[in-house]
C-alpha positions in Angstrom: -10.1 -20.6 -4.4 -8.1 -23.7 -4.7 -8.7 -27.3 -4.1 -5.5 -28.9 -3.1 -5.1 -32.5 -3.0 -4.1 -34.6 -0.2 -0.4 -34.7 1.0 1.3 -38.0 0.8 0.9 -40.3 3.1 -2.7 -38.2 4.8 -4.1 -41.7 5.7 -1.5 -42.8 7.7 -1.1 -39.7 9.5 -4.5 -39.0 9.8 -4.8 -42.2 11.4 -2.2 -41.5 13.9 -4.1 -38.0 14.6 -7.4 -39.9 15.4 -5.5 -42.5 17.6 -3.8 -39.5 19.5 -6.9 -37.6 19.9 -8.7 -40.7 21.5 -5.7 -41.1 24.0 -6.4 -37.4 25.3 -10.0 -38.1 25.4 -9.9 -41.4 27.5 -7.0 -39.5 29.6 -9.5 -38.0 31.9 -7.2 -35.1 32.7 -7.3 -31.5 31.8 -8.0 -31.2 27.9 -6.4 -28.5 26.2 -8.7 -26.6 23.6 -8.2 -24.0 21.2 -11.4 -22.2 19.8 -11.9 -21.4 16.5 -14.5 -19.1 14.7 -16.5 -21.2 12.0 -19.2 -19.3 10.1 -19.7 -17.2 13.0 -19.9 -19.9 15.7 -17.2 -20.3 18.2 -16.0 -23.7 17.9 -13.3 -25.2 20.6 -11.4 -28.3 19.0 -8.8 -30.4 20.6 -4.9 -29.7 21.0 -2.2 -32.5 20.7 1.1 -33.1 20.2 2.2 -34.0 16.4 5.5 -34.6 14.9 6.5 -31.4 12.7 8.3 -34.0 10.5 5.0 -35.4 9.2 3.3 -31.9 8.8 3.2 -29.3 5.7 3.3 -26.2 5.3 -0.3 -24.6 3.7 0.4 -23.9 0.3 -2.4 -21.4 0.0 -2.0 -19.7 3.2 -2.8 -16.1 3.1 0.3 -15.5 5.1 2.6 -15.3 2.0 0.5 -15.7 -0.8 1.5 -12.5 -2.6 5.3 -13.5 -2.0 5.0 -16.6 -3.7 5.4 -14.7 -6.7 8.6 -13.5 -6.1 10.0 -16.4 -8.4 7.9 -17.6 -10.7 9.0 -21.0 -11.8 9.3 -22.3 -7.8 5.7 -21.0 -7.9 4.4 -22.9 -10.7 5.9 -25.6 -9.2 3.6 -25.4 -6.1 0.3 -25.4 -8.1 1.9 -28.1 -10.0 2.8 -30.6 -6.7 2.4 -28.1 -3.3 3.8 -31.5 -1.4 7.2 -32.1 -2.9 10.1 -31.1 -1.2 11.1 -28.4 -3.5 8.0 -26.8 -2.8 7.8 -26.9 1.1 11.1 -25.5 1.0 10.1 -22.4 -0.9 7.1 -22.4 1.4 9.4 -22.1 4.3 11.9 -19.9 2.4 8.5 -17.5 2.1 7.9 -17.7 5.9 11.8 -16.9 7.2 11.8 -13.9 4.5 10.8 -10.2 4.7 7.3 -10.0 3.2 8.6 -6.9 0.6 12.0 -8.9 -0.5 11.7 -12.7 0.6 15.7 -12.5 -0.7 16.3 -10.5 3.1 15.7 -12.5 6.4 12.9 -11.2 8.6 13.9 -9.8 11.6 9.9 -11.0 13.3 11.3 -14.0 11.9 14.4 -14.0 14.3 12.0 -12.6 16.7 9.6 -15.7 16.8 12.7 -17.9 16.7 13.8 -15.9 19.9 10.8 -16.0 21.6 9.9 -19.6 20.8 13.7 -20.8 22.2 13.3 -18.8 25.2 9.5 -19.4 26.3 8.6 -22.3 24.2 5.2 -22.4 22.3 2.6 -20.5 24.2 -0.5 -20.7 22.0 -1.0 -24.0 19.9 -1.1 -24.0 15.9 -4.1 -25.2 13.9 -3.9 -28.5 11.5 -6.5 -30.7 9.0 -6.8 -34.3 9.7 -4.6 -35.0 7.0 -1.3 -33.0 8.4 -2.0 -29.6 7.0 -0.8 -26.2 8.9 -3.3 -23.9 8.7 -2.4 -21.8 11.3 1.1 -20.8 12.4 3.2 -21.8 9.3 5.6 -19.1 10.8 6.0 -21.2 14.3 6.3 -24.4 12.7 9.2 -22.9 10.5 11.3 -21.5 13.6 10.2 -24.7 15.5 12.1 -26.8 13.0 14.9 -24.5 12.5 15.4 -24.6 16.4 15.3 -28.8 15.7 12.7 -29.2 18.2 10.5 -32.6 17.2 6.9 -31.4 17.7 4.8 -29.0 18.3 0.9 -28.4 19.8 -2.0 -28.1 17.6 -5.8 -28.0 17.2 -6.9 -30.5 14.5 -9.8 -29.2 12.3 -12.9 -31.4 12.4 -12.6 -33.8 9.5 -15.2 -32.6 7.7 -13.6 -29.6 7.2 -13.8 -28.5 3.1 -10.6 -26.1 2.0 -13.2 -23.2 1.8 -14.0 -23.8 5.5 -10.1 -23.7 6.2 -9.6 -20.1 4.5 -12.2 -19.0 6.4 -11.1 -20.0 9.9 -7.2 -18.9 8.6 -8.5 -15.8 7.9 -10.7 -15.0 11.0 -7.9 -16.4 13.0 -5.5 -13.9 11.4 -7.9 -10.9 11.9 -8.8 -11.2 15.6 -8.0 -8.3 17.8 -4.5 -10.6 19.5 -3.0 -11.6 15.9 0.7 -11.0 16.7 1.9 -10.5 13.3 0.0 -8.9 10.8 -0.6 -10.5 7.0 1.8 -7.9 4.4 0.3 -5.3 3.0 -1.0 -6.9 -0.4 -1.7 -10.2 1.2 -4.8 -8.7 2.7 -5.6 -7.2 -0.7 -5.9 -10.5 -1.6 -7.9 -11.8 1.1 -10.0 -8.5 0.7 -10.7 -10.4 -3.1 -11.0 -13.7 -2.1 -14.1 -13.3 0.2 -15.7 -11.5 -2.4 -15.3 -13.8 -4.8 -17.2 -15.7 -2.7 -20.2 -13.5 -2.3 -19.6 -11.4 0.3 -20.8 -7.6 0.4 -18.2 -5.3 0.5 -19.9 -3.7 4.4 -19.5 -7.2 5.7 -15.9 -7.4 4.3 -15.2 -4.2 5.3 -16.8 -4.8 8.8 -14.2 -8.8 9.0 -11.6 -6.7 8.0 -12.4 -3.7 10.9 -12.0 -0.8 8.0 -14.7 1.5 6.3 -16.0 0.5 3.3 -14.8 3.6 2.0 -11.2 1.9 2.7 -12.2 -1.3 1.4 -13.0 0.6 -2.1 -9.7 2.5 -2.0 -8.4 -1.2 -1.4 -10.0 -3.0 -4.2 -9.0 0.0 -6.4 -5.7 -0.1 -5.4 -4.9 -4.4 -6.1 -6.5 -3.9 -9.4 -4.4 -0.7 -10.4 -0.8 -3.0 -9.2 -2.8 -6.0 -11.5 -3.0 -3.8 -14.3 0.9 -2.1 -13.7 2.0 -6.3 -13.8 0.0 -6.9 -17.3 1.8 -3.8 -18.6 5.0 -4.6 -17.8 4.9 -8.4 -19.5 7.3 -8.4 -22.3 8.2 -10.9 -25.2 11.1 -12.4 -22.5 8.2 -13.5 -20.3 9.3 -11.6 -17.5 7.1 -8.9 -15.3 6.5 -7.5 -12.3 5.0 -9.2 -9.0 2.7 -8.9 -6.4 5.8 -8.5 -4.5 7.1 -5.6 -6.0 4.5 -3.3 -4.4 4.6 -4.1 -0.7 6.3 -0.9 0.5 4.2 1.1 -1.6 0.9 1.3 0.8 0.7 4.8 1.9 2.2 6.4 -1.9 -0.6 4.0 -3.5 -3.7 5.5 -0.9 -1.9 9.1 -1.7 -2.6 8.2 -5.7 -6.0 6.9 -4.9 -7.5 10.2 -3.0 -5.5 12.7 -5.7 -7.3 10.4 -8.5 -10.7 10.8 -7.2 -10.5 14.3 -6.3 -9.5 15.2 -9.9 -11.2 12.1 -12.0 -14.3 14.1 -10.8 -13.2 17.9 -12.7 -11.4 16.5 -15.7 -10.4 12.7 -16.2 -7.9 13.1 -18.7 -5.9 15.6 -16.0 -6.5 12.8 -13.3 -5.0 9.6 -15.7 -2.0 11.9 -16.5 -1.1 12.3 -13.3 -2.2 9.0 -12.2 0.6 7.5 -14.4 2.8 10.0 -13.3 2.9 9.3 -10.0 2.9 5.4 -10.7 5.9 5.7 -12.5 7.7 7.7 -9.6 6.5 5.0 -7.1 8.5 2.6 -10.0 11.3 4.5 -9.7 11.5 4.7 -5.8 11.0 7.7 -4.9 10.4 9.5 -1.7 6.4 9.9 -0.7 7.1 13.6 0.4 8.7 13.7 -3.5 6.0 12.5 -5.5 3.3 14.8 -3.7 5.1 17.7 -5.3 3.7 15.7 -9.0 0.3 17.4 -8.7 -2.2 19.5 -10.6 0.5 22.5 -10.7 3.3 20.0 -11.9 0.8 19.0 -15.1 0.0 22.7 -15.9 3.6 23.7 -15.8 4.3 20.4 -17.8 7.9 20.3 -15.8 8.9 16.9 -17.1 8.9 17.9 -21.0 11.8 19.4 -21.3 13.6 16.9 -18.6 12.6 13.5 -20.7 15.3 12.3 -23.2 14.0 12.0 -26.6 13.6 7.6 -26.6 11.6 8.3 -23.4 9.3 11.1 -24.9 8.9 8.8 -28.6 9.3 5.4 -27.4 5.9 3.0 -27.7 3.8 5.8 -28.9 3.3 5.7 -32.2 0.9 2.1 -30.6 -1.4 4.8 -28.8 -1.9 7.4 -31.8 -5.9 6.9 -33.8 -5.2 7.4 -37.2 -7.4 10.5 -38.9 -9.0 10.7 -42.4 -8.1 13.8 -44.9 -11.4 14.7 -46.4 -11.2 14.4 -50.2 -8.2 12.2 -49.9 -8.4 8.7 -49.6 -5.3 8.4 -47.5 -4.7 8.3 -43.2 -1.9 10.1 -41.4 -1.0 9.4 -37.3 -3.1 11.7 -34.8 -1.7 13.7 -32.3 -0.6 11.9 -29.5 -3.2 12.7 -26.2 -1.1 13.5 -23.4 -2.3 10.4 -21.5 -1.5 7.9 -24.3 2.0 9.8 -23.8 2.1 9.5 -20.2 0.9 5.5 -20.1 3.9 5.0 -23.0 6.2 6.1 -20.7 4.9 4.4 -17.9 5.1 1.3 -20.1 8.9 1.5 -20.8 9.3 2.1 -16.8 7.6 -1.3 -16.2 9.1 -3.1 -18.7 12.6 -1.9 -17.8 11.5 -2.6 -14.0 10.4 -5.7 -15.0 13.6 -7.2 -16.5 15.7 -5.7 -14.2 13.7 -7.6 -11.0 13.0 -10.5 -12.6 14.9 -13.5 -11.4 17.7 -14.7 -13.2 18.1 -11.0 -15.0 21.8 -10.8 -15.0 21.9 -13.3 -17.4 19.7 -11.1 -19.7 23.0 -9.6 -20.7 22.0 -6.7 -23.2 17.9 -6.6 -22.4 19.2 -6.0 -18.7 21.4 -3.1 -19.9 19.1 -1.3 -21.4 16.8 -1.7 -19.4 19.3 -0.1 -16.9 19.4 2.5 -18.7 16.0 3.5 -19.0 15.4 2.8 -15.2 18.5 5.7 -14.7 17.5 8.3 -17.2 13.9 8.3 -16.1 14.8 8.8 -12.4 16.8 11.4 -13.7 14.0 13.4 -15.3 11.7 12.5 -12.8 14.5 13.8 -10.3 14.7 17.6 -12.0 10.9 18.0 -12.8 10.6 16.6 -8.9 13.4 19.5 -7.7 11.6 22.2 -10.0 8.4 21.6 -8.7 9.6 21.1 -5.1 11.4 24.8 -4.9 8.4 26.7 -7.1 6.0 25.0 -4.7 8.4 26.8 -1.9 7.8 30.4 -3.7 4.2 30.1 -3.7 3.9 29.2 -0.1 6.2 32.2 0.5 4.2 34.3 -1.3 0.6 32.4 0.2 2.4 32.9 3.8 1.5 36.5 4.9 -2.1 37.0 3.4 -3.1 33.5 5.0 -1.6 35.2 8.4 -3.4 37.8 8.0 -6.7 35.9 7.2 -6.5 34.0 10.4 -5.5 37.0 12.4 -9.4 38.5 11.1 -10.7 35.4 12.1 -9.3 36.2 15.2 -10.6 39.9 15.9 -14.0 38.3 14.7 -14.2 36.2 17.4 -13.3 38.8 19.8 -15.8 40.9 18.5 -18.3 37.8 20.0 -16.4 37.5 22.6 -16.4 41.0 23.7 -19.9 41.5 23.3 -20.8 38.3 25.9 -18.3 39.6 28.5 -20.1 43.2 28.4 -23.4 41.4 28.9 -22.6 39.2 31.2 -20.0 42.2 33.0 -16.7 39.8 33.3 -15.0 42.0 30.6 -11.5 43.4 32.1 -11.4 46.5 30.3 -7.6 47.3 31.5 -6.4 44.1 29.9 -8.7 44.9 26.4 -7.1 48.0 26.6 -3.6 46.8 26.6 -4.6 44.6 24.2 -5.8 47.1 21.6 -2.5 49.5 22.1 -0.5 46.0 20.5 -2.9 46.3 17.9 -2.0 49.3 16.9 1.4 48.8 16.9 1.0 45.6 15.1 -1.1 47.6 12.5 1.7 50.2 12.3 4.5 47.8 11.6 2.7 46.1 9.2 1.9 49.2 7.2 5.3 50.1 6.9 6.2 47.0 5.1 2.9 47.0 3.6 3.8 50.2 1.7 7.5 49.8 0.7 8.0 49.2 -3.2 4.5 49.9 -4.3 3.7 53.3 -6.4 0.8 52.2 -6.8 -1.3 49.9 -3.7 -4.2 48.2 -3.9 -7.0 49.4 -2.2 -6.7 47.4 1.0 -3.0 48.6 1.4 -3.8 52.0 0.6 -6.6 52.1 3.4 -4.3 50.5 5.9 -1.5 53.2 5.2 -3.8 56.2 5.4 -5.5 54.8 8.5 -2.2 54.8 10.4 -1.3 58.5 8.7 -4.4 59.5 10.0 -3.7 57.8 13.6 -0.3 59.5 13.5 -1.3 62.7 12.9 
């Protein structure tokens, strides 16, 4: 967690807060509150009027903390002075943008902005002593956009440590009447922050109103995206970002549950595919499309003879464990394991992803070409092995289709077999009506032996029963 200094000038306005909050106190009129939840105690502190010219933005909000990274060097120039103008500004830049591509304007942005010029500001914000927002950054930037002068507040006790503000910023965020939710990996983060302060994951889970199955899955899932950003670094400097991955929630829960479901029978199987299916989510595919990469699309290895050659080579020879000829005192490469394969692939994916994204990449000139090209053949191959896989997983639900029918229509007579028995015993049974529906058995049964029969010289022993029963029945 980080300790950030004070903003310029925090004296003087803190001053000015302590002088405003003793002119509401000696007021003796109505005193507007706003109640906050501090270590589990429900704490009302006061609500002025401040200046938004003489407030900042938080510069570790959990609002847009995963965003920050979608330029690096503005970022590193927050943790180097959070208070400089350059920095508020691409605070507020982070606030107006949409949380999976800060480059597009956020239409709950224009919403706010809407709301706020319409109806003013219904619910106050929250601020330190010194000037800090620590709740509703968001208002405060379509306040000034609208020029208005001020807006309400609650001022935090002066006491307050920056630990103590996370805390209240986050229980604030996570009541039942939040109005806009914290992004998708922005909670990931706050999910690691409390507990890398000690927390258990059942109370996390419990802050957080999830199970703490889901806070697992959770947990699994930030440090699989903190692994894909390591992997895509490259000598240029440039890599992926938190960023990157906000539209990728449901695909990355689908990974999670195919990974543990497999990891249990045969790891190796579940890495494979693991890295498969990362590098479809890479290259932007469909969620419906990358189910199709499963357990049948490894077995049927549908992407071998779809990869171009510098796909299938590249960045491999860096996985292979040399092996010793007996008698000989030389090495030569191992075989390559198919999930040192699929993890080189991967890698080129997320390099190639990486330059391409990366601020400032159109003046990578050739790096940005090839990596361009990469990006475009991959999809490619991904694309066919995707379609194959898609249209043989059609046939075998085809061919799946009428025995499953015909497993639930047992079911069916099973239950009537109850069914029929507690109507005799009880006598409610309407014999006229079981009648009836026994003579559409039959010709149900007829029908399907027909079809059942056609094209087979020789049928099983179930088919063969069925056609002789309805012979029999015939005759």
């Amino acid at each position: 967690m980080r300790e950030f200094p004070p903003p310029p000038r925090a004296a003087e306005f803190s001053a000015l807060i302590k002088k405003r909050l003793e002119e509401v106190k000696n007021s003796g009129g109505t005193r507007e509150t706003v109640t906050i939840d501090w270590n589990g105690t429900l704490t009302p502190v006061e609500v002025i009027e401040l200046p938004l010219s003489g407030l900042y933005y938080n510069p570790g909000t959990h609002r847009i903390r995963a965003q920050r990274s979608h330029d690096p060097v503005r970022d590193e120039a927050i943790d180097k002075d959070p208070w400089s103008a350059e920095s508020q500004d691409y605070l507020e830049f982070l606030l107006q943008g949409d949380p999976a591509n800060p480059d597009r304007r956020d239409r709950d942005f224009d919403k706010l902005k809407e709301s706020l010029q319409q109806f003013g500001q219904n619910d106050p914000g929250l601020v330190t002593h010194q000037g800090v927002i620590i709740n509703a950054n968001t208002r405060a930037a379509a306040l000034r956009e609208l020029g208005k002068q001020s807006m309400r507040v609650g001022v935090l006790p002066e006491s307050f440590t920056w630990a103590d503000i996370n805390a209240v910023e986050l229980s604030l965020q996570l009541r039942k009447d939040h109005r806009r939710d914290y992004s998708y990996i922005n909670r990931l983060l706050a999910m690691e922050e409390q507990a890398s302060l000690g927390h258990t994951p059942e109370s996390i889970a419990k802050e957080f109103r999830i199970r703490p199955t889901t806070y697992h899955q959770e947990r699994w899932i930030l440090s699989t995206i903190r692994e894909l950003i390591d992997r895509s670094k490259s000598g240029g400097g440039v890599a992926l970002r938190l960023v990157d991955f906000e539209d990728d929630q449901e695909k990355l829960k689908e990974l999670h549950r195919l990974y543990e479901k497999l990891e249990r029978v045969d790891r190796d199987q579940a890495e494979v595919l693991k890295e498969w299916r990362l590098a479809a989510i890479l290259l932007d595919f469909a969620k419906t499309d990358i189910r199709h990469i499963d357990e049948a699309f490894l077995a049927k290895d549908y992407l071998a003879d779809r990869l171009p050659a510098n796909l299938k080579t590249g960045g491999f020879a860096a996985e292979q464990s040399p092996v010793s000829i007996p008698g000989l005192d030389i090495e030569i490469p191992g075989a390559v394991s198919a999930v040192a394969a699929a993890r080189a692939l991967n890698d080129q994916i997320l390099r190639a992803k990486a330059t391409i994204g990366s601020p400032g990449s159109e003046l990578l000139g050739e790096d940005r070409e090839r990596a361009q090209e990469v990006v475009e053949e991959a999809r490619d191959a991904f694309d066919k092995a995707i379609d194959a896989a898609g249209r043989d997983a059609r046939v075998r639900k085809r061919q799946q289709l009428a025995p499953a029918r015909l497993a639930e229509a047992c079911a069916d007579i099973d239950q009537c077999v109850v069914d029929l028995v507690q109507a005799r015993a009880s006598r409610t049974l309407d014999e006229e009506a079981f009648d009836d529906a026994v003579l559409k058995l039959r010709g149900s049964l007829r029908k399907l032996a027909q079809q059942a029969g056609r094209g087979l010289p020789h049928p099983g022993d179930g088919v063969a029963w069925l056609i002789e029963a309805v012979s029999m029945e015939g005759a």
